[in-house]
N, C-alpha and C positions, 0 to 999 in steps of 0.2 A: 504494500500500500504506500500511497504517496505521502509523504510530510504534512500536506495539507490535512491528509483524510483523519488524522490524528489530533490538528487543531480545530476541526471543521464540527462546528455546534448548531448547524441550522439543519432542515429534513427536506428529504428528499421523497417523492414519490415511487413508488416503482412497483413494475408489474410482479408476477407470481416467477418470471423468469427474471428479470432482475432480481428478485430475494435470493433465487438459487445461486446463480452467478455470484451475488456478496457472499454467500455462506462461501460458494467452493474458494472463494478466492483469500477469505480469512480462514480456512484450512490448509493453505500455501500451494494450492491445487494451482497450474500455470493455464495460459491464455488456449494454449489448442489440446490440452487435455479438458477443460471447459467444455472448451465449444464440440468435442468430439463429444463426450457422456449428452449434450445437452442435444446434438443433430439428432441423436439416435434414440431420444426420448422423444424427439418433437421436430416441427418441420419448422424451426426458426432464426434459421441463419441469420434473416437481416435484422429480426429483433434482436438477437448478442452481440453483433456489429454496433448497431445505435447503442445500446445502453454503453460496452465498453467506450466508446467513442465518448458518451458523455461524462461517462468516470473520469477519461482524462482529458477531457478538454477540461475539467473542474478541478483537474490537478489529484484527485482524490486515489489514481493508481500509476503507479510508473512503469516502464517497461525498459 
């Protein structure tokens, strides 16, 4: 997680796949083992594209 995501005290919305996505990612689960468990439960590529993309445009993950 990113610096920010640590200082970061305001809330954020997110769908049922966004909540999965935080959980795997605060279990130190990386970007394309995510999105592999997540294709093959579900047909949502471009919603884990958009969410990750908003994580870090918010600074809140790094890569």
């Amino acid at each position: 997680m990113g610096e920010t995501a640590l200082r970061f005290s305001g809330i954020f919305a997110i769908t049922e796949i966004g909540a999965e996505i935080w959980e795997m990612l605060c279990e130190g689960k990386d970007i394309s083992d995510i999105t592999e468990a997540l294709l093959e439960a579900y047909d949502v590529e471009k919603d884990i594209n958009d969410f990750l993309q908003m994580l870090r445009e918010n600074e809140l993950i790094v890569e």
